[in-house]
N, CA, C and O atoms as CSV, one atom per row, in Angstrom:
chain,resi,resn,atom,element,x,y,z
A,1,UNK,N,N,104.017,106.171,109.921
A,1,UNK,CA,C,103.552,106.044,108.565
A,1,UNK,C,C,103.772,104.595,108.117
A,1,UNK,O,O,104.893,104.101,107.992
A,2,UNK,N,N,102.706,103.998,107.902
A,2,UNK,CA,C,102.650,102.540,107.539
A,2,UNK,C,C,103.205,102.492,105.615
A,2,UNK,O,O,102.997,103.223,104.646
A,3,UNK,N,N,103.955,101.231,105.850
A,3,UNK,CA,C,104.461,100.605,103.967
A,3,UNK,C,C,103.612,99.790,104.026
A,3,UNK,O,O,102.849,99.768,104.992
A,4,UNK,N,N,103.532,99.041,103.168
A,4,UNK,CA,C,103.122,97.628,102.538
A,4,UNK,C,C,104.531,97.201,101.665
A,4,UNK,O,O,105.257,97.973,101.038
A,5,UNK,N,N,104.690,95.643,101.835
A,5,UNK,CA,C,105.836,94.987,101.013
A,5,UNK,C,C,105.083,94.039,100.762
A,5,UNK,O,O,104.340,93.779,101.708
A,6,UNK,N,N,104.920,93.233,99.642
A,6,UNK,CA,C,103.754,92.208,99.411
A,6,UNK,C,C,104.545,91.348,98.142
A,6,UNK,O,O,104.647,91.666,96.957
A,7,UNK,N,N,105.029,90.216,98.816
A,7,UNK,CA,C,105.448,89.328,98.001
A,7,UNK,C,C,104.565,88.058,97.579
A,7,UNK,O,O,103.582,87.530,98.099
A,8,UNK,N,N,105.311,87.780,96.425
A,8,UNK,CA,C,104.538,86.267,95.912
A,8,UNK,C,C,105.542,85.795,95.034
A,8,UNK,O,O,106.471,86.503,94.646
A,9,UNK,N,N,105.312,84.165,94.590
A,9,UNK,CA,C,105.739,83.855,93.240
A,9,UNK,C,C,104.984,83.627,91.894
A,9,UNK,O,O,103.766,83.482,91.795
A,10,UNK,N,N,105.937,83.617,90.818
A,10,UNK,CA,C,104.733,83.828,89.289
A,10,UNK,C,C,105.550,82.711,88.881
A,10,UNK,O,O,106.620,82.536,89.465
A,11,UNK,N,N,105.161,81.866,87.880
A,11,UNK,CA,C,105.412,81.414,86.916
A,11,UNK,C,C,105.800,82.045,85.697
A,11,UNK,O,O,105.244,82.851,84.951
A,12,UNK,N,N,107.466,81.166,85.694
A,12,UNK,CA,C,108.188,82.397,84.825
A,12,UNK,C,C,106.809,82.090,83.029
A,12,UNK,O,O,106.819,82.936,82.134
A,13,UNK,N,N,106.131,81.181,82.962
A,13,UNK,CA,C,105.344,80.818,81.840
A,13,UNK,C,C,103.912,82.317,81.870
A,13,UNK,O,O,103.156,82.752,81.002
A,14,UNK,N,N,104.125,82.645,83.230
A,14,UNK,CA,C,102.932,83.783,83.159
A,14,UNK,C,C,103.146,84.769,83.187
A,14,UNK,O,O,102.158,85.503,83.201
A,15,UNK,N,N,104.466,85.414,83.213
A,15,UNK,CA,C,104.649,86.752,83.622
A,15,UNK,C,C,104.387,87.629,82.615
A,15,UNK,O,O,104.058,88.704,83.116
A,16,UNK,N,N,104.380,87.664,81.470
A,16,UNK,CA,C,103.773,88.872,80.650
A,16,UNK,C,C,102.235,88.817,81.397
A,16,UNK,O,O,101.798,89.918,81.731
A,17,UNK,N,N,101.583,87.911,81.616
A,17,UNK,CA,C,100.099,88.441,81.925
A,17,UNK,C,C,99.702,88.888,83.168
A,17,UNK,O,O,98.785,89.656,83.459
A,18,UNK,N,N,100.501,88.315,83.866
A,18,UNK,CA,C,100.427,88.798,85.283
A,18,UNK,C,C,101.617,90.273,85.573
A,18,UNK,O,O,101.449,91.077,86.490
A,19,UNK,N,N,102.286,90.311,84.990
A,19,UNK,CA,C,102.349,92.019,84.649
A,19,UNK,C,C,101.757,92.793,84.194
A,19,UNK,O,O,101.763,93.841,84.840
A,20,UNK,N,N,100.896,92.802,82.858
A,20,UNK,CA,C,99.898,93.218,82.796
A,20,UNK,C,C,98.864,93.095,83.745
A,20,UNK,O,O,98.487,94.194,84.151
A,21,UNK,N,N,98.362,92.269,84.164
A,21,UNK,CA,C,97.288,92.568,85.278
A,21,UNK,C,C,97.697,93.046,86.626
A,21,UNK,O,O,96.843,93.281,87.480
A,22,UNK,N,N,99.084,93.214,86.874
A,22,UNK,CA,C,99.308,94.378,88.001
A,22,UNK,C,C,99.563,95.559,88.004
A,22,UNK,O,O,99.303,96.523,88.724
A,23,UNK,N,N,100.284,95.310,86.816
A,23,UNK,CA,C,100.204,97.560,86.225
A,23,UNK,C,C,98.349,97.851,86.559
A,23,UNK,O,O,97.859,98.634,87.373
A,24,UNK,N,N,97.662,96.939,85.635
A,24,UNK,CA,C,96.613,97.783,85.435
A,24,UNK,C,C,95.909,97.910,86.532
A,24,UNK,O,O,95.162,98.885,86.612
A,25,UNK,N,N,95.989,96.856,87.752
A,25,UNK,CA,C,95.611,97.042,88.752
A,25,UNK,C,C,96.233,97.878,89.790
A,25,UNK,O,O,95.515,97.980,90.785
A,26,UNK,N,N,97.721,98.714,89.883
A,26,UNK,CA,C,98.167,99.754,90.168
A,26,UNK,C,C,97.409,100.383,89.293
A,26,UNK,O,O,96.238,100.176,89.609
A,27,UNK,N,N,97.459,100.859,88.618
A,27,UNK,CA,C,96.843,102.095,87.077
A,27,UNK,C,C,95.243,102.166,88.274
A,27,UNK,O,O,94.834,103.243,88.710
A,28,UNK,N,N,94.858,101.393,88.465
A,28,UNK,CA,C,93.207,101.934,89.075
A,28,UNK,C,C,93.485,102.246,90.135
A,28,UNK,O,O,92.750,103.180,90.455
A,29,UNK,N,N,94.422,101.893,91.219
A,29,UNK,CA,C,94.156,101.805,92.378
A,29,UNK,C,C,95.273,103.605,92.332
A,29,UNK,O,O,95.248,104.275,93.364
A,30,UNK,N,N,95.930,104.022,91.374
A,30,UNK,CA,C,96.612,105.548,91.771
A,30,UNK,C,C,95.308,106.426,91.291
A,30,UNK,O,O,94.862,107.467,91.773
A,31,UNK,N,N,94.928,105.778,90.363
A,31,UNK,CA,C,93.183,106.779,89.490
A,31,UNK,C,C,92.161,107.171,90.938
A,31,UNK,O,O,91.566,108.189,91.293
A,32,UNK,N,N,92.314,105.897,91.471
A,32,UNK,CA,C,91.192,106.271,92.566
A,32,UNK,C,C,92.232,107.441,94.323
A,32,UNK,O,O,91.828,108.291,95.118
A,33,UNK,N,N,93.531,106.769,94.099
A,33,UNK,CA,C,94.155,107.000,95.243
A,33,UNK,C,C,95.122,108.049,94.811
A,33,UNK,O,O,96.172,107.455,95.055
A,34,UNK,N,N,95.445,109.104,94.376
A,34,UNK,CA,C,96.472,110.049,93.778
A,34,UNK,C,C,97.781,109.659,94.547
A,34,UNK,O,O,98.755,109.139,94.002
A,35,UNK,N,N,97.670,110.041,96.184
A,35,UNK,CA,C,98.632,109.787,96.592
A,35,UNK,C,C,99.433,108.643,96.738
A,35,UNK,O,O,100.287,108.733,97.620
A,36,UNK,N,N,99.385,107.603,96.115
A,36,UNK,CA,C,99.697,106.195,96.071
A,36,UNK,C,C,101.082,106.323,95.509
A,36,UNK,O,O,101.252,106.818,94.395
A,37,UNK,N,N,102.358,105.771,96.452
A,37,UNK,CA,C,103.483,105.296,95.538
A,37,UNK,C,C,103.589,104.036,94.938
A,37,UNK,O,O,102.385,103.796,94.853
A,38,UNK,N,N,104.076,103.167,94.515
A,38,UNK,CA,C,103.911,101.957,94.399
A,38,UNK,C,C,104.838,101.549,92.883
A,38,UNK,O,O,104.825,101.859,91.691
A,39,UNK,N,N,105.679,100.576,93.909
A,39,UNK,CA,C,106.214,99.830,92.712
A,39,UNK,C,C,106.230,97.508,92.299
A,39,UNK,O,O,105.913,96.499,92.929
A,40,UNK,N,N,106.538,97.683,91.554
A,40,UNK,CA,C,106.935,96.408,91.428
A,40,UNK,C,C,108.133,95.877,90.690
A,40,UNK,O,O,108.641,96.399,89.698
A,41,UNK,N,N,108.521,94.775,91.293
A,41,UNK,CA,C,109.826,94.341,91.951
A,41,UNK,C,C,109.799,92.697,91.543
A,41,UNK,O,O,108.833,91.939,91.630
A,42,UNK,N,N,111.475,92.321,90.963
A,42,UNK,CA,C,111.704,91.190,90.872
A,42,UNK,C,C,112.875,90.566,90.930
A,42,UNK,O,O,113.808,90.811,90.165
A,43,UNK,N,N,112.908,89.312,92.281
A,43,UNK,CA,C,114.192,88.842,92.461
A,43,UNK,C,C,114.583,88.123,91.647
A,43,UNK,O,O,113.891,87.208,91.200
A,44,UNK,N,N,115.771,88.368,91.272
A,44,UNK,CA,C,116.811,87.662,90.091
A,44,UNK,C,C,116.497,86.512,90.110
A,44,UNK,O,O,115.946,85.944,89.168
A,45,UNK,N,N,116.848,85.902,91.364
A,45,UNK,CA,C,117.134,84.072,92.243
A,45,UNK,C,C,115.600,83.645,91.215
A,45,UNK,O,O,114.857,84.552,90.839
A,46,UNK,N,N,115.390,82.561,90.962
A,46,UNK,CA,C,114.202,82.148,91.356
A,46,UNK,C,C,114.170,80.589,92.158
A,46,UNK,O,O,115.115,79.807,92.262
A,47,UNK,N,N,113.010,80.450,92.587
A,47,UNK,CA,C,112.835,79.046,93.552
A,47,UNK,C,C,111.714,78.102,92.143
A,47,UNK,O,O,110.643,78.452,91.645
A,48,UNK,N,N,112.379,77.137,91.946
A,48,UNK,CA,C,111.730,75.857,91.020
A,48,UNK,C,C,110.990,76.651,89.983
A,48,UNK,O,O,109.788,76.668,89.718
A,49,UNK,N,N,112.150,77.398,89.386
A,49,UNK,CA,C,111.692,78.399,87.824
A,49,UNK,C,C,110.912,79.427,88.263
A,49,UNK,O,O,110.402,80.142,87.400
A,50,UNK,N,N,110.652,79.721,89.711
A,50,UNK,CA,C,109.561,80.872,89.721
A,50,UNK,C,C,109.993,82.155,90.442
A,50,UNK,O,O,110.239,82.311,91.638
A,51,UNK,N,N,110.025,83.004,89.472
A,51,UNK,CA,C,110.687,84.296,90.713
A,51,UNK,C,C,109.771,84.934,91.497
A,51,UNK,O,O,108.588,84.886,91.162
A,52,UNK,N,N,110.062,85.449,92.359
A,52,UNK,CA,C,109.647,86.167,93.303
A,52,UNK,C,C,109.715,87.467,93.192
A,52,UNK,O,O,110.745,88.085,92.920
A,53,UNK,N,N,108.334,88.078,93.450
A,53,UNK,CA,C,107.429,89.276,92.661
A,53,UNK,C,C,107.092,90.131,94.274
A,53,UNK,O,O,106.548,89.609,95.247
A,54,UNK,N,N,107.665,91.741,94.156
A,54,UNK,CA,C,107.396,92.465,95.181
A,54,UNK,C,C,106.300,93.512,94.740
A,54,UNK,O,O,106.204,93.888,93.572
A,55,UNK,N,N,105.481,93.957,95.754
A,55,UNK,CA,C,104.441,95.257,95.376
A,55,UNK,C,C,104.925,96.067,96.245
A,55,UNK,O,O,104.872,95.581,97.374
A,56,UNK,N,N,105.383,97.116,96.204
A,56,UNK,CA,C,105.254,98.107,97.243
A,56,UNK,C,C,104.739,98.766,97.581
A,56,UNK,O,O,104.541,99.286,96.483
A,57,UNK,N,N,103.991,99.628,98.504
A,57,UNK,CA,C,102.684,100.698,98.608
A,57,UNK,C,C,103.264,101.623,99.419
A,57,UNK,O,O,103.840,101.008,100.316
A,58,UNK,N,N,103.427,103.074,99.578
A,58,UNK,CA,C,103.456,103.702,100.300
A,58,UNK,C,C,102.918,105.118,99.975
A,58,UNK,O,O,102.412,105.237,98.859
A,59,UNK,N,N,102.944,106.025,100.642
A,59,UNK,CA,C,102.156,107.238,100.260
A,59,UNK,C,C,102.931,108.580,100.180
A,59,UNK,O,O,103.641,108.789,101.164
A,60,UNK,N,N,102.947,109.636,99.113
A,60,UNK,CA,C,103.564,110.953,98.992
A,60,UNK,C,C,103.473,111.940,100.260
A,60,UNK,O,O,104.286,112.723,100.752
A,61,UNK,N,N,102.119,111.576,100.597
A,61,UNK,CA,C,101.451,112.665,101.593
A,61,UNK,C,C,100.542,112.121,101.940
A,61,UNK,O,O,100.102,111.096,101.419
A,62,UNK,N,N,99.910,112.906,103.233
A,62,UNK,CA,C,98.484,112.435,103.832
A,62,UNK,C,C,97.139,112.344,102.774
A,62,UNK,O,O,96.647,113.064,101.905
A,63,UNK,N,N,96.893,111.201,103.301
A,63,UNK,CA,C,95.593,111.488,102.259
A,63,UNK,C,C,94.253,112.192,102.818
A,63,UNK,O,O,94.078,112.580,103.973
A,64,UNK,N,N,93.325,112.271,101.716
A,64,UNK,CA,C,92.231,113.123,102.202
A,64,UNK,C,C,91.796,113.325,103.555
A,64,UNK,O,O,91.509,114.391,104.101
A,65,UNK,N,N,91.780,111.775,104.180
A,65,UNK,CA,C,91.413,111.652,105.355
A,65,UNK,C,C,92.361,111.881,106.452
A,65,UNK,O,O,92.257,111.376,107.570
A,66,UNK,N,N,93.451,112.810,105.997
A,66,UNK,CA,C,94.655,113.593,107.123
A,66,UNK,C,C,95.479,111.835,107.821
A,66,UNK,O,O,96.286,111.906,108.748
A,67,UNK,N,N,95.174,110.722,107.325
A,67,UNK,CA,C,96.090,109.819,107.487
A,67,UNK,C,C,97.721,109.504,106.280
A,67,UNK,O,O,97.711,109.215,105.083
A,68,UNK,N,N,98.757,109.683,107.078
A,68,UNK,CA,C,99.804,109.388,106.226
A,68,UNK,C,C,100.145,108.183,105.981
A,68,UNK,O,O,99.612,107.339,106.701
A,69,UNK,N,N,101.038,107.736,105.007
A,69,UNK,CA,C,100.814,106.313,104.939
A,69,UNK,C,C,99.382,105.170,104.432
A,69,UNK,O,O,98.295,105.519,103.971
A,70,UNK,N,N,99.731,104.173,104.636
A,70,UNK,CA,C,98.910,103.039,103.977
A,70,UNK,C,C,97.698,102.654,105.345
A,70,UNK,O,O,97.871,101.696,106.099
A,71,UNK,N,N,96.571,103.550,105.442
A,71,UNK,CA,C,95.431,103.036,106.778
A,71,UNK,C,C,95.167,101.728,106.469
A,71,UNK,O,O,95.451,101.307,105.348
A,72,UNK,N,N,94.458,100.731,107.636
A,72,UNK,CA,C,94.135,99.691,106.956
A,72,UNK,C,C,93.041,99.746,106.265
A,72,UNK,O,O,92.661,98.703,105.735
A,73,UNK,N,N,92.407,100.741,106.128
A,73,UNK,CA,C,91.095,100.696,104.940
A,73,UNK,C,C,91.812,100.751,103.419
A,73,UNK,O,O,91.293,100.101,102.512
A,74,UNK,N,N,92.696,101.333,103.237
A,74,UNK,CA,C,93.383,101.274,101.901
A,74,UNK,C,C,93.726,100.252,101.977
A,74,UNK,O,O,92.930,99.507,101.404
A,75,UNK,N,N,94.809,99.573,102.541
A,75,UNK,CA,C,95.392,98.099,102.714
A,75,UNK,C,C,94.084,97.191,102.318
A,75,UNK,O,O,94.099,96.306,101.462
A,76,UNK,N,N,93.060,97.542,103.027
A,76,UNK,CA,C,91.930,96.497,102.526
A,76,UNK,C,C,91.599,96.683,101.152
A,76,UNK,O,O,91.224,95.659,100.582
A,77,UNK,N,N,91.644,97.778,100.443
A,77,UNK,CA,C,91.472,98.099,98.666
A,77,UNK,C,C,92.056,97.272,98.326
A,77,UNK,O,O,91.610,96.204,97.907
A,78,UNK,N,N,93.619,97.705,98.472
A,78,UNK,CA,C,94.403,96.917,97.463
A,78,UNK,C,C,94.477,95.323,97.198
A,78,UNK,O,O,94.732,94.589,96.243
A,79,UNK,N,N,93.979,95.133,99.069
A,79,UNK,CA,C,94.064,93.531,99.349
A,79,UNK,C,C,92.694,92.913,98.138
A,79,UNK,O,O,92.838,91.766,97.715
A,80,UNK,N,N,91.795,93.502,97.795
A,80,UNK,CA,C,90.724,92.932,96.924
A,80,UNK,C,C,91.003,93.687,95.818
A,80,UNK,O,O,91.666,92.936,95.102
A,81,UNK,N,N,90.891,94.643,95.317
A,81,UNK,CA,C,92.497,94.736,94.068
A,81,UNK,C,C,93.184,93.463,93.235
A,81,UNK,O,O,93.204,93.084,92.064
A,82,UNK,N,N,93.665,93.076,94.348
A,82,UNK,CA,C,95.090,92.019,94.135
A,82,UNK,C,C,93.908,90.549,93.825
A,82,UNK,O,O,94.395,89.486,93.441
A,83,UNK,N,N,92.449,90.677,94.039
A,83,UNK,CA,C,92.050,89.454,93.413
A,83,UNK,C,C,92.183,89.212,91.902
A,83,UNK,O,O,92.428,88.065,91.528
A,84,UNK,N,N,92.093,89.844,91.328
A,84,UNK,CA,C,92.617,89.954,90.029
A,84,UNK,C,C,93.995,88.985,89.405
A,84,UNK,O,O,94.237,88.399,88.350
A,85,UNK,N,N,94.769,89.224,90.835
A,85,UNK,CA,C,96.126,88.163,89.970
A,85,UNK,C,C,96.035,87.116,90.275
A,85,UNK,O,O,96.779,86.386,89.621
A,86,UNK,N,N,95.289,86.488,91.197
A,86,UNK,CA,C,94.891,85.287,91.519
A,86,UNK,C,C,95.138,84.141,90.376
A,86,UNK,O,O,95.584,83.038,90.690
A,87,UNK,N,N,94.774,84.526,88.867
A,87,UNK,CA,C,95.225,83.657,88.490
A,87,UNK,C,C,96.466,83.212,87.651
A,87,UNK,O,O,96.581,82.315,86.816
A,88,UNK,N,N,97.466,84.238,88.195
A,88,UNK,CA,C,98.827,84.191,87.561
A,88,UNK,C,C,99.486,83.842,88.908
A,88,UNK,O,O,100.667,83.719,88.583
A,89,UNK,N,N,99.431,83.678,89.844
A,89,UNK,CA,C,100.213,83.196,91.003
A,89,UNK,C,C,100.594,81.890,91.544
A,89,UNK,O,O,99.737,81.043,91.794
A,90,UNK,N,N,101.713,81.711,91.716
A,90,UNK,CA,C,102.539,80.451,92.076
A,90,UNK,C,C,102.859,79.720,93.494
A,90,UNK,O,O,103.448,78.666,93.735
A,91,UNK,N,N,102.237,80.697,94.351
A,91,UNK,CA,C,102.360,81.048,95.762
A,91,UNK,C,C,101.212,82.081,96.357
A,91,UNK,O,O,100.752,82.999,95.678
A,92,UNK,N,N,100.858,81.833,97.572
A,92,UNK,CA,C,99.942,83.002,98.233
A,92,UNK,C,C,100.717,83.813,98.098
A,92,UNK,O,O,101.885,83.658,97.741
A,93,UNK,N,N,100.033,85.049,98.434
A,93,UNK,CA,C,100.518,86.704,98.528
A,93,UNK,C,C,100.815,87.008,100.076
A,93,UNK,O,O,100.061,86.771,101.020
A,94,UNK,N,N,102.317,87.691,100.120
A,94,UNK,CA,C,102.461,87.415,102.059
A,94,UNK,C,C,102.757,88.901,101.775
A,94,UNK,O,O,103.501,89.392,100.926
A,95,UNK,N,N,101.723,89.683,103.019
A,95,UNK,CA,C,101.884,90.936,103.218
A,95,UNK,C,C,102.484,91.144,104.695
A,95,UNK,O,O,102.252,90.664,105.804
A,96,UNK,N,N,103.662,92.410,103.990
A,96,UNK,CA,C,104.418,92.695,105.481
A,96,UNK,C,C,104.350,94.304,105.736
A,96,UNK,O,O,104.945,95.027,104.937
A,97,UNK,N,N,103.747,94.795,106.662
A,97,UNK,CA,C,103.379,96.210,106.842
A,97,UNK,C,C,104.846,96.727,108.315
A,97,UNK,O,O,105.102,96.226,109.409
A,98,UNK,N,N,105.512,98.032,107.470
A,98,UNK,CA,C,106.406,98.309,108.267
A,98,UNK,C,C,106.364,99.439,108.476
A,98,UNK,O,O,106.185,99.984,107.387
A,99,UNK,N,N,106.438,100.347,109.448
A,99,UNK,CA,C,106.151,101.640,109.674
A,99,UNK,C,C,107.660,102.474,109.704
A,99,UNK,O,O,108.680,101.970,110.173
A,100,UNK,N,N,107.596,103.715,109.168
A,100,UNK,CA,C,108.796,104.311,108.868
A,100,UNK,C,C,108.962,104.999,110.059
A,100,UNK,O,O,108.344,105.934,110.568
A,101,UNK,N,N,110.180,104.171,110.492
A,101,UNK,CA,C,111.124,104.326,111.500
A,101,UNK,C,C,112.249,105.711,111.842
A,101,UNK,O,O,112.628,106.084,112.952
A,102,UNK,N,N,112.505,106.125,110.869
A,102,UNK,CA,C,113.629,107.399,110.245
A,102,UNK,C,C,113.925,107.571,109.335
A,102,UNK,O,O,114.945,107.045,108.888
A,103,UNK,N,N,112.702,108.894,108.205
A,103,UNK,CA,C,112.693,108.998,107.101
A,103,UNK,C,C,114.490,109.083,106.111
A,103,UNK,O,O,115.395,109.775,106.577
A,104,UNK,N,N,114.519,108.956,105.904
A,104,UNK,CA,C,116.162,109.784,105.045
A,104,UNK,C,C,115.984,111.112,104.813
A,104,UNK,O,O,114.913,111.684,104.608
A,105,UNK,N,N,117.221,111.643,104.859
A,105,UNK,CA,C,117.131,112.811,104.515
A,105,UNK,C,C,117.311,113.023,102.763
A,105,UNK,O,O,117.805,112.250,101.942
A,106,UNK,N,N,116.838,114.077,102.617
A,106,UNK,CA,C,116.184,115.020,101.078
A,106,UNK,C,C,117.458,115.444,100.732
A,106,UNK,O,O,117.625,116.144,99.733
């Protein structure tokens, strides 16, 4: 079962808008995708005033298409999705896809 971890940096001068434009771009992408987990994430540290901004993606259950996890056809949604923040970003967007190794236990 594939994650997505998808970091970047913001300008601490943009982050109300570029939070808003990633909720709402999560907000479409669970409307279209039910099973979508997904959060976002921010390191304390920042590098030259700019913190560093996580997306996470992973999935409840299989989706329609009996794939669990993030296929790369979804990965490709979100990846054009994410044009949208393009202009609140301080840094490219570095995507790291990790496959679950040994769920935890419930």
């Amino acid at each position: 079962m594939r994650e997505l971890y998808i970091y970047y940096r913001v300008a601490e001068a943009h982050a109300a808008p570029a939070r808003a434009a990633t909720v709402a771009m999560q907000a479409r992408l669970k409307q279209a995708h039910p099973q979508l987990l997904m959060r976002l994430l921010r390191r304390a540290e920042t590098v030259e005033g700019n913190p560093t901004w996580m997306e996470t993606y992973a999935t409840e259950a299989a989706s329609a298409e009996g794939e669990a996890g993030i296929s790369t056809a979804l990965q490709a949604l979100i990846e054009v999705a994410a044009l949208d923040l393009q202009p609140w970003l301080a840094s490219p967007r570095h995507i790291e896809v990790f496959e679950v190794f040994l769920p935890c236990a419930s």
